[in-house]
N, C-alpha and C positions, 0 to 999 in steps of 0.2 A: 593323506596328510593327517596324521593321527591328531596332532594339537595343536589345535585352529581356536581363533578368535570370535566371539560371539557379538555380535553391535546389537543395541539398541539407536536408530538415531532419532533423536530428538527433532535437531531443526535442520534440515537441510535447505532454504533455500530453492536450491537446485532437485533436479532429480541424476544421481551422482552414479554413471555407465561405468566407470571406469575408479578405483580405491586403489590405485599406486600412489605414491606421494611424489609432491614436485621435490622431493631432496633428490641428488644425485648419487647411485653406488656406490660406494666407497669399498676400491681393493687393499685400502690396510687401515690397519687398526687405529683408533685416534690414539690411545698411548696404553702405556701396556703396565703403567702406574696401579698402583691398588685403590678402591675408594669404599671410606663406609660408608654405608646407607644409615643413616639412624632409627633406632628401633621402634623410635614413638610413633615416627608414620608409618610404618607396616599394621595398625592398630586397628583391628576392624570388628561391629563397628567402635565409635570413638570420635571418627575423623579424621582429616591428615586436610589441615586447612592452609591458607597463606592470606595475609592482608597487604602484605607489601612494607609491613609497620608505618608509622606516622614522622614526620618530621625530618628534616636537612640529614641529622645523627643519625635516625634509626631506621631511617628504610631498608629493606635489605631485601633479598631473593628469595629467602626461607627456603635454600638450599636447592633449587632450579641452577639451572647454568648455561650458557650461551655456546650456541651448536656451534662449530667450528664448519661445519660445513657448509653454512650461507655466506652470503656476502653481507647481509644486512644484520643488524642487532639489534635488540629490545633497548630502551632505557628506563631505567628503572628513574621514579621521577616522583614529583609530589604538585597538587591543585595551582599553588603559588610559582610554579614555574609556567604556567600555561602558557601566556600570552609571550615568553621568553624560546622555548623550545619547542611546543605543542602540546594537546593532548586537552583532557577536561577542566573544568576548573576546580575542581573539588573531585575526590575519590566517590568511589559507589554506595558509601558513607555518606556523602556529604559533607564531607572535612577539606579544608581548603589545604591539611598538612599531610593528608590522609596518602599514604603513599601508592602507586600502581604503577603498572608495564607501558611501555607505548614505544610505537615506531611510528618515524617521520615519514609516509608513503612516499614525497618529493623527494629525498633523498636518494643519489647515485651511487652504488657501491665504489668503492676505488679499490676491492681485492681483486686481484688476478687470481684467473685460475678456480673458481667456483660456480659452478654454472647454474647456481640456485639463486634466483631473482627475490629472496624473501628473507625475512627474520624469523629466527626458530631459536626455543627459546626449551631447553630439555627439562623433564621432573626428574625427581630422585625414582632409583626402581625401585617398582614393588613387589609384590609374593604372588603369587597366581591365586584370581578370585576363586569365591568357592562359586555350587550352581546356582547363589539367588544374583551374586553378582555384583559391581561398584558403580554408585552413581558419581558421574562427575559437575558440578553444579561449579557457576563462575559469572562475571558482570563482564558485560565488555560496550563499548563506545566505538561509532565509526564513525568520522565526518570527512567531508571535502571529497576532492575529483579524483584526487590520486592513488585511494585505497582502490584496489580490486575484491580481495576477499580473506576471508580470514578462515581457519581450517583447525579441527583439534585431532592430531594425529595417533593413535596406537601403534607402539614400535616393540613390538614380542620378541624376545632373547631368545637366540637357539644357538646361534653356533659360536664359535670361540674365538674372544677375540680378548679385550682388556680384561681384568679381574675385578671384581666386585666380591662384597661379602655381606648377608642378612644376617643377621644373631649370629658373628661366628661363622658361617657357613660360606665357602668360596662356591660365586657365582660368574661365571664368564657372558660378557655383554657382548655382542657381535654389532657390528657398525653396518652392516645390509639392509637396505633401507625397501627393498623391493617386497619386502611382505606389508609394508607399514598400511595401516587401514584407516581412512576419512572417517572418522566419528561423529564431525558436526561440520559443517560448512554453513558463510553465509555471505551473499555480495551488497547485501543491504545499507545502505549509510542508518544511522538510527541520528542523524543533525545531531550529533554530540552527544546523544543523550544516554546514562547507561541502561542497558538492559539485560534481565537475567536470561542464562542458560542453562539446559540439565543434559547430560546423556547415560544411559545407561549402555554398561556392556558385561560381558564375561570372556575369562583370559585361564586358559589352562596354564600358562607361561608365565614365567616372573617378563616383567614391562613396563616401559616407561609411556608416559605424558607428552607428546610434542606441540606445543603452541604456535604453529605458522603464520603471520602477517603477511599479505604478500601483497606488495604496489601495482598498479599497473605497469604495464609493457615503456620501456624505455621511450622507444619509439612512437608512443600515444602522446598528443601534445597534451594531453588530460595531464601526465605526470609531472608537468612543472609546477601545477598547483598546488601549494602545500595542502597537508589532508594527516591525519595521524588514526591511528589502531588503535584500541587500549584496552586493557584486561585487567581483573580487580577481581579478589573475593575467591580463590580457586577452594574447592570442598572438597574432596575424595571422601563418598563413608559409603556405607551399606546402601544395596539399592532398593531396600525401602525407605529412603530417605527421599524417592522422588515419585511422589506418588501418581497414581495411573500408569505408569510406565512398566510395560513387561515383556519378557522374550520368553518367557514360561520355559526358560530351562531349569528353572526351579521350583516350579509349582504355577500356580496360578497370580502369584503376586495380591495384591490386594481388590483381586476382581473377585465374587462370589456369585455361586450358582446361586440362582432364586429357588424358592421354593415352589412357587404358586403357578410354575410351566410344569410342560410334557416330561420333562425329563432335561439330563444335564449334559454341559457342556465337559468333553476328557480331554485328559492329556497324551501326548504319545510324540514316538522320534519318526516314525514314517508309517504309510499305511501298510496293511495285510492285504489289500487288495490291489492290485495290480489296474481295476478298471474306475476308482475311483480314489480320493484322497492323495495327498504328496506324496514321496515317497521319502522327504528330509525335509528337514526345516527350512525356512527360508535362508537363511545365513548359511549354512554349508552349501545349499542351490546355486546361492550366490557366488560363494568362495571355494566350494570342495571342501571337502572334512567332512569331520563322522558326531560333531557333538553337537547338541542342539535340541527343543525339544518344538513343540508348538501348540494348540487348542485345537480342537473341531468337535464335529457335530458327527454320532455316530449314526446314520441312516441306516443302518440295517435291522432286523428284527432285532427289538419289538415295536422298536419304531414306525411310527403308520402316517402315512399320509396326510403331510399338513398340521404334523405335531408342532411345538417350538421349543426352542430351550432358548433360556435366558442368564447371560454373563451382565452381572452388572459389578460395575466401580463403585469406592466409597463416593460418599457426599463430597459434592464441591459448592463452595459459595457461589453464590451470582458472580457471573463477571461485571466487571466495570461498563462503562456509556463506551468507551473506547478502547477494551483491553478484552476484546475476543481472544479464543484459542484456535490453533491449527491443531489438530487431531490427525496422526498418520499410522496408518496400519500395512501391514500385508494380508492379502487373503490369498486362497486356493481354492477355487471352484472348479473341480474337475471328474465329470461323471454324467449317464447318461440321464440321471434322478435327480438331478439338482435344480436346489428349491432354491428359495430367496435368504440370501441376505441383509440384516435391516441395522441400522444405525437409530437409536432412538436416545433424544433428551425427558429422562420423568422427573417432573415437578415433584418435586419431595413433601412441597406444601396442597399443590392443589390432587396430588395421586394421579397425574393425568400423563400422559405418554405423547410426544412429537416426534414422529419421522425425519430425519433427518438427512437420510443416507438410505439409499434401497439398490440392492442389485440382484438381478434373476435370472437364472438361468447357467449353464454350461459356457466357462471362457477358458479351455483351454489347461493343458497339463502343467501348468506354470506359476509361479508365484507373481501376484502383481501387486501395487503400490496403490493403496488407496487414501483419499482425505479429504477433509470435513470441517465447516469450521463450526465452533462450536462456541454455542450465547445463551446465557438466561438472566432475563431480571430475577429470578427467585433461585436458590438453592436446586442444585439438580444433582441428577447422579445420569453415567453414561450406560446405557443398553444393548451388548449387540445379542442380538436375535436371530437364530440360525431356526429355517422354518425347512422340514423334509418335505424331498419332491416329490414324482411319481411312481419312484421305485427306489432301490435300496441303494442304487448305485449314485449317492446325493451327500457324501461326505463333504463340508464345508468345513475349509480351515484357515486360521489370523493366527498372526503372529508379527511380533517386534510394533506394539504398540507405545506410543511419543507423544511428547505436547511440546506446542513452541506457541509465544505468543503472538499473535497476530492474526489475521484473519486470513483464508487461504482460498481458491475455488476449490468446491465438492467437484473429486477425481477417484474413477470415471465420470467423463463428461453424462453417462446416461443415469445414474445414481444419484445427480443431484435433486435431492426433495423437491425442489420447483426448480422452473429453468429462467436460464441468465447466468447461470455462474458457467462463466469459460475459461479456458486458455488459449484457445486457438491453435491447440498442437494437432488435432484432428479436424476439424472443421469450424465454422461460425456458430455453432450450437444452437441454433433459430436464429441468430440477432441476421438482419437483413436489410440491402440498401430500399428505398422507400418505392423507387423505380418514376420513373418520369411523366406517365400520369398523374401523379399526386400535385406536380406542381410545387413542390415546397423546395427541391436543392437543384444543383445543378453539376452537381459532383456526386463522386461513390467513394463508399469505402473499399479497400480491398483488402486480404489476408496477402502478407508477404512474409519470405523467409527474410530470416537477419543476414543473409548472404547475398541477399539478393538487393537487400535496402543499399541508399547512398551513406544514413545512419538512421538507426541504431548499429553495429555488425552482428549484434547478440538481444533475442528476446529475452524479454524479463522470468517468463517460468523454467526455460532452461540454461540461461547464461548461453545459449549456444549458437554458433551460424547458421546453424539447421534446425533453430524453433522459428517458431510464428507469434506472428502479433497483427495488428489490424492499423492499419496509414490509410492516410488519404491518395485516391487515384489518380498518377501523373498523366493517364492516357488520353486526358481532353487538354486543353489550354482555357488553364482558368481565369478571371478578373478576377482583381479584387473584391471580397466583398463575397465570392462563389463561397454557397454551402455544403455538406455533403449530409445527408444524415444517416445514420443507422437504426433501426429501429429493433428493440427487443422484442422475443415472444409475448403473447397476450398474462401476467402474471396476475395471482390471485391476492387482495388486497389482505389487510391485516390489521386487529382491533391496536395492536402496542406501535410503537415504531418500528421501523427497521434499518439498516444503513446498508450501503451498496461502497464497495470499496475495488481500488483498478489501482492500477498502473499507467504512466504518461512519461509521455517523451516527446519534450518541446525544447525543439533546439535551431537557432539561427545563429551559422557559424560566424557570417561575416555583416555587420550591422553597418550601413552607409550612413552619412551626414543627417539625412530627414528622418532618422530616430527607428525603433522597432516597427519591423512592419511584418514580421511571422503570419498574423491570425491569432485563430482564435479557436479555444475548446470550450463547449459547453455541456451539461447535461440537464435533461426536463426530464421531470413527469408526465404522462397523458392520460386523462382517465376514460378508462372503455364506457361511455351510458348509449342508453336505447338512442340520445341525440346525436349522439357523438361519433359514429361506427367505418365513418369513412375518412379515406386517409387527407380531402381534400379539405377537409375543416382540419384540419392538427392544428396547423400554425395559428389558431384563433384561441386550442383549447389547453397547449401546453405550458407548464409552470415549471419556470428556471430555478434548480437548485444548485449549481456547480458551475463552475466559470472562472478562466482563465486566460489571458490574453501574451501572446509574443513571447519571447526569449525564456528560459526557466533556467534550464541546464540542461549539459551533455550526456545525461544519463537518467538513466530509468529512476521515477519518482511515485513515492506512496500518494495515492489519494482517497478521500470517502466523502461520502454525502450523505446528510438524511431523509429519510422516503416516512411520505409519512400519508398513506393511500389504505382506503378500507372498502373501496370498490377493488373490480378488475382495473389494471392499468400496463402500461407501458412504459418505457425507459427510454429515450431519444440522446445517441450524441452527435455533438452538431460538431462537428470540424468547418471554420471559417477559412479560405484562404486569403491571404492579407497581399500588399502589395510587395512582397520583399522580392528581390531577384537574386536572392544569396542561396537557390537553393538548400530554404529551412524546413525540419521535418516536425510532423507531429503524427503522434503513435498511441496505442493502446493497447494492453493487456491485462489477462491475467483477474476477471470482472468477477467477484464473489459478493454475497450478500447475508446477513446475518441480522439475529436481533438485537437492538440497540436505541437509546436516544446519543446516536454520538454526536457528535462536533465537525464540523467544515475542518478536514486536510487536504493543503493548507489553509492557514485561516484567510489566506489573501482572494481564496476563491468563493469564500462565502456569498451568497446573493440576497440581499437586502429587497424587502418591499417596496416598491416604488424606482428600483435600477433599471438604467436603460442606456444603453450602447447608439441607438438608433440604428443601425445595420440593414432591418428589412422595415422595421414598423417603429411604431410611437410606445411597444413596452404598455399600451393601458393608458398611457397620460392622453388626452383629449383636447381638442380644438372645444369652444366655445361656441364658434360659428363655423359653418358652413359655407363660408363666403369663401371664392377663390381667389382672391388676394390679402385680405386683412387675415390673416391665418398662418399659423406654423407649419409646416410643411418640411418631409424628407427630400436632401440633394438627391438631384440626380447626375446622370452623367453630360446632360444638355443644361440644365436647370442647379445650378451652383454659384454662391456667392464668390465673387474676386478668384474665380478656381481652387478657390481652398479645399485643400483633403481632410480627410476627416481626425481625430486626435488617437483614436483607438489603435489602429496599424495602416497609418499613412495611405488608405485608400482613397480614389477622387469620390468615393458618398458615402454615407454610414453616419449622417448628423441629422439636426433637425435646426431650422433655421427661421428668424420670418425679414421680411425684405419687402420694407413699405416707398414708394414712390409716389407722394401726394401731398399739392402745398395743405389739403385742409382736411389732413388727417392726424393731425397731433395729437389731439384729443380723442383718438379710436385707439384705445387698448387693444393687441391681440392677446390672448390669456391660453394655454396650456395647464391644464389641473390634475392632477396625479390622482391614482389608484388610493384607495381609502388607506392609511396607514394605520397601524391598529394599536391603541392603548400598550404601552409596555408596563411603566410606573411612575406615579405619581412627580416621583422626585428623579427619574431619568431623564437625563440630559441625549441625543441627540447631534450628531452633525451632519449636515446633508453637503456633500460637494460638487462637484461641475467642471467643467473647462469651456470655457466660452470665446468666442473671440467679434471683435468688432467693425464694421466698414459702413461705405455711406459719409455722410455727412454728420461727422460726430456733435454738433451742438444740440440736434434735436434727436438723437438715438438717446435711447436708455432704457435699461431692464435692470426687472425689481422679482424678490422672489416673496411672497406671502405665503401667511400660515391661514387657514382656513376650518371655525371652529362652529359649530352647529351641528343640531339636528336634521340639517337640510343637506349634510355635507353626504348625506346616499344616497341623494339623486343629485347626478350630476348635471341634471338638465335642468335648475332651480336657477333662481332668478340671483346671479353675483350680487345685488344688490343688497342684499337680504340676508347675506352670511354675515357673522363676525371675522373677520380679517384682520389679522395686522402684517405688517411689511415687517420682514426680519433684514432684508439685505436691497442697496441699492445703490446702481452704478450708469454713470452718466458716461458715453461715448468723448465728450471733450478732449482727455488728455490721452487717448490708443490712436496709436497708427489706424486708421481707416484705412490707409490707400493699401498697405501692403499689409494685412490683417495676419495676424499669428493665435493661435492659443494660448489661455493664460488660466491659470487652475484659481479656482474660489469654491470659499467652503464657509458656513455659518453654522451658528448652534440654534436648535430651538428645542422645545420642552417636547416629551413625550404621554405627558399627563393626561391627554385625551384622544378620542380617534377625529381624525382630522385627513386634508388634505395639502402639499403644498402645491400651488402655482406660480409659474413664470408667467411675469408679464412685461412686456415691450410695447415701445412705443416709439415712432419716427415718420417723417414726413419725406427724408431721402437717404434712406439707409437702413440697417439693423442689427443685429446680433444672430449667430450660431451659437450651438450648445451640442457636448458630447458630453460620455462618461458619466452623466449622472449614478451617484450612489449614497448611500444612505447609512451613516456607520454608529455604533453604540460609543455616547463620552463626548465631553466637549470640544471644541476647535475655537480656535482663534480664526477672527473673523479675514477671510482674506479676499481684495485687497483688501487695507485699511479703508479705504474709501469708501469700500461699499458697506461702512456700520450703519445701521437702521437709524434711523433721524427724526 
């Protein structure tokens, strides 16, 4: 096949087996009409852009057209119809007039006769690139249940069918969709938000653009939920317009040999040697064809043993706290001398070089897919580093390098710079259940196929039935309340921050009367010390950064958290089982880590100082006394007030309660006093919340919650008497049902202007108060109930 198509992919998502398109063959021509192409976008470079124009009047298609062979359509729309038809509120601009593409995923086709499940949305043709090639750059938005994925299609002219003409010049378009090639894929939702895209590719053939949206499966009850696609900002120009990106069938692109290595990295279409190096490019491997070119590392004389050569990229700025890169490449390691491969980030400012990516050794006569995610708080530039083996037969070659944003697991699983980052498509990469000596769960995780699962049907790295992901294990019968943990390899700590970022899937189909009762996901840090080395102290040593409780959604969801460890440490996720009987799952995948100071995704999972669930322990808040009744204390399953379940996921314990029975104890406060909170700012405000609920005899129950400000407030064994205290909130049992006790949510505001502590205190002579849910959030609150304002 003489003239073949060249991909670069950008973002895939997916890892993509198969580049047929979901369009259907088509045995005749769509019409046999003549059309011009206009000359301005065959202009290269220049551009060849579309905005979709602005406004009711003027938006238009900038000469795209609506494929006759889906069943579903694009509409073309503008920010100010969002909340009327779907889509974002504002274009990728920011203009609320600003006009763009979108399909409604909930939408049911009513054509007969089309067996393509999606909207397809055609470019005008173009000329056949030359060998550096065209980048195609574009915004797109995905929200809701009902999107599946989105795809940017290459459809190469060959054989005859309508007429077309460039400058003058009669071009025959053929309607055969069987060559068409996936350019970019993605099943991601990005919650409305836009995001940018690049691909590069090369095309010996004049060729159009295809934009695919495609819904979920009819049959998925996901698809009733409305949900919309949308695309903004399409670019076509030269592909050095995307920089890092190359398929080196034009040269090197803007990567440069260093000067200050062994010798350099070449270019070439396949090897001379039959015992080491490819024999074609990755893309024709792929596809068959004869064009194509690639890089490597020529290992034969005069190269010697343990030389390197170094390919670096131009400078890139710092990324953002939350705007890592996915880095994806192909390599070829094949020969009996082959050395290492290295992946390195150099500090432009400090001169200094970080491993990122390493692989060594002989894998096989094959092109494989590797990546990487890639972070610096300072300026950097990219490194890859081809180091020769023990003999000549040690040619290493990359080819079809990409960026997409977002952070990704380092693949190969054995190439990741430090370990932790998985997907689960080969193994659990060290992370490990704790095992039943430790004492800490009473469940396991386990690695399952999506075929295998009740849901998810498809893991998150492959979209596929036949990936993996990590659940919790149905083979016991759990209570509520059961843990499972997993625990990661021993990781090396780090002077900056760093974040650790996955995938979840919490999902409870059918929710009964007594409210969410899923569980629960968490993640801790552990730090490895000389005190600390056994697995039967954890639960005393680890510190909650992530956390999530009950219902989320039917589909696979981003997540991150900050790590912020300059010892050795560990990584702990806690899977809770909760009381639900609706058969609800919770999942994991897809576990990468990067540098960053980023942010809680989502923000609902942040963990505040001083939060506490009550589930196994007190969270750090402390009893006053030691006495066995005047004292707060966790339900149990024998020992619980009025049988109340706890508020978090309807399990019979998971609270903390106190429960006085004595005519001549009214005046015996029990006190619970929190974990030292830490100075934020002066003028930060503060709200701490709760759910509490009440029983006993309500004339004499009542709990108060105080602020607690001294220098006595680091030891907690100091004499209460002797703090400065004030009462921020305070509520008397009188007017709550006692007899049939419920939960009821309360929240106050107090100052963060010092480090302090706050404590619950109650007090009763034949009854008292539980308490769940504590947490602690930035900003003020309205005091709830009303009743309970400080007096």
């Amino acid at each position: 096949m003489e003239n073949w198509v060249i991909v670069s992919v950008l973002w895939m998502m997916t890892v993509i087996t198969g580049f047929s398109s979901s369009l259907p063959t088509a045995t005749e021509s769509k019409s046999s009409s003549e059309y011009k192409v206009r000359t301005g976008r065959q202009i290269f470079p220049g551009g060849d852009s579309c905005t979709f124009g602005t406004g009711p009047e003027e938006v238009n298609l900038c000469g795209w057209s609506h494929s006759n062979l889906s069943s579903l359509q694009w509409e073309l729309t503008y920010g100010l119809n969002a909340n009327w038809i779907g889509g974002p509120i504002t274009d990728a601009n920011d203009l609320s007039e600003g006009g763009y593409i979108m399909i409604e995923t909930s939408s049911i086709p009513n054509i007969s006769g089309r067996t393509s499940q999606s909207a397809v949305l055609e470019g005008p043709v173009h000329s056949p690139s030359s060998a550096l090639g065209f980048c195609l750059s574009f915004n797109y938005a995905v929200e809701g249940l009902s999107p599946d994925k989105m795809r940017v299609l290459l459809h190469p002219i060959q054989n005859q069918a309508a007429r077309y003409t460039i400058d003058g010049h009669p071009l025959l378009k053929e309607s055969d969709h069987g060559a068409d090639v996936v350019l970019w894929e993605t099943r991601d939702s990005t919650d409305g938000v836009w995001r940018a895209a690049e691909v590069v590719y090369t095309c010996r053939q004049p060729h159009q653009i295809y934009l695919e949206g495609i819904p979920r499966d009819p049959s998925s009850l996901s698809r009733r939920y409305r949900g919309f696609i949308a695309i903004d900002n399409i670019n076509l120009k030269s592909a050095d317009g995307c920089p890092g990106h190359c398929n080196f069938d034009g040269g090197f692109c803007d990567w440069t040999n260093e000067k200050d290595d062994d010798f350099d990295w070449s270019l070439a279409r396949g090897s001379q040697n039959p015992s080491t190096g490819p024999i074609m490019d990755r893309a024709s491997y792929t596809h068959g064809g004869s064009n194509g070119g690639y890089a490597f590392i020529d290992s034969s004389f005069p190269a010697r043993a343990g030389d390197r050569a170094r390919l670096s990229s131009r400078e890139f700025s710092r990324t953002g706290a939350d705007k890592p890169l996915c880095m994806r490449f192909w390599t070829h390691m094949y020969g009996n001398g082959i050395g290492t491969l290295r992946v390195l980030l150099h500090d432009t400012d400090a001169k200094e070089d970080r491993v990122v990516w390493s692989l060594s050794g002989e894998a096989g006569n094959a092109w494989y897919q590797g990546q990487v995610p890639i972070s610096s708080f300072t300026a950097f530039k990219i490194v890859f580093e081809g180091e020769v083996g023990k003999n000549p037969l040690g040619d290493i070659a990359i080819d079809d390098i990409s960026f997409a944003p977002g952070a990704c697991p380092s693949a190969p699983q054995t190439a990741a710079a430090s370990s932790g980052d998985c997907t689960f498509e080969v193994d659990e990469c060290g992370w490990s259940n704790v095992g039943a000596s430790a004492r800490t769960d009473e469940m396991d995780w386990e690695r399952r196929l999506g075929q295998n699962a009740r849901t998810p049907m498809a893991d998150h790295s492959t979209g596929s039935p036949t990936g993996n992901f990590m659940t919790l294990s149905g083979l016991s019968v759990q209570r509520a309340g059961d843990r499972a943990w997993m625990v990661s390899p021993i990781l090396d700590g780090f002077k900056k921050p760093r974040c650790m970022s996955f995938w979840y899937y919490m999902n409870e189909p059918f929710i009964d009367t007594s409210g969410p009762s899923l569980g629960g996901l968490k993640v801790y840090t552990r730090s490895i010390t000389p005190s600390a080395n056994d697995l039967t102290s954890m639960a005393q040593q680890i510190n909650p950064i992530w956390r999530l409780y009950n219902q989320q959604a039917p589909v696979w969801k981003y997540a991150q958290a900050r790590i912020m460890e300059k010892e050795q440490f560990q990584v702990i996720f806690e899977g809770v089982h909760g009381s639900s009987r609706a058969n609800g799952f919770v999942g994991i995948d897809d576990i990468a880590y990067f540098e960053g100071d980023c942010t809680t995704i989502p923000g609902s999972a942040f963990v505040s100082e001083g939060e506490c669930s009550f589930e196994k322990d007190m969270c750090h808040w402390k009893n006053t006394t030691w006495d066995p009744v005047y004292r707060w204390q966790l339900a149990t399953i024998t020992r619980r007030p009025a049988n109340l379940p706890d508020k978090t996921f309807g399990a019979p314990v998971g609270y903390t309660y106190f429960d006085i029975f004595n005519q001549n104890a009214q005046g015996t406060p029990v006190r619970l006093i929190s974990p030292v909170l830490s100075k934020i700012s002066s003028n930060e405000q503060l709200c701490f919340s709760f759910w509490y609920a009440a029983f006993g005899a309500g004339e004499s129950t009542l709990l108060r919650v105080m602020s607690l400000y001294s220098n006595a407030i680091m030891n907690s064994s100091s004499n209460d008497e002797t703090m400065e205290e004030t009462q921020i909130w305070h509520l008397t049992a009188v007017d709550l049902d006692t007899v049939r006790p419920e939960w009821r949510p309360a929240q106050v505001t107090f100052s963060s202007g010092s480090v302090q502590r706050l404590v619950l205190e109650g007090q009763a002579n034949n009854g008292g108060f539980a308490v769940d849910d504590i947490s602690i959030h930035r900003g003020e609150c309205a005091t709830r109930p009303r009743a309970a304002a400080k007096r």
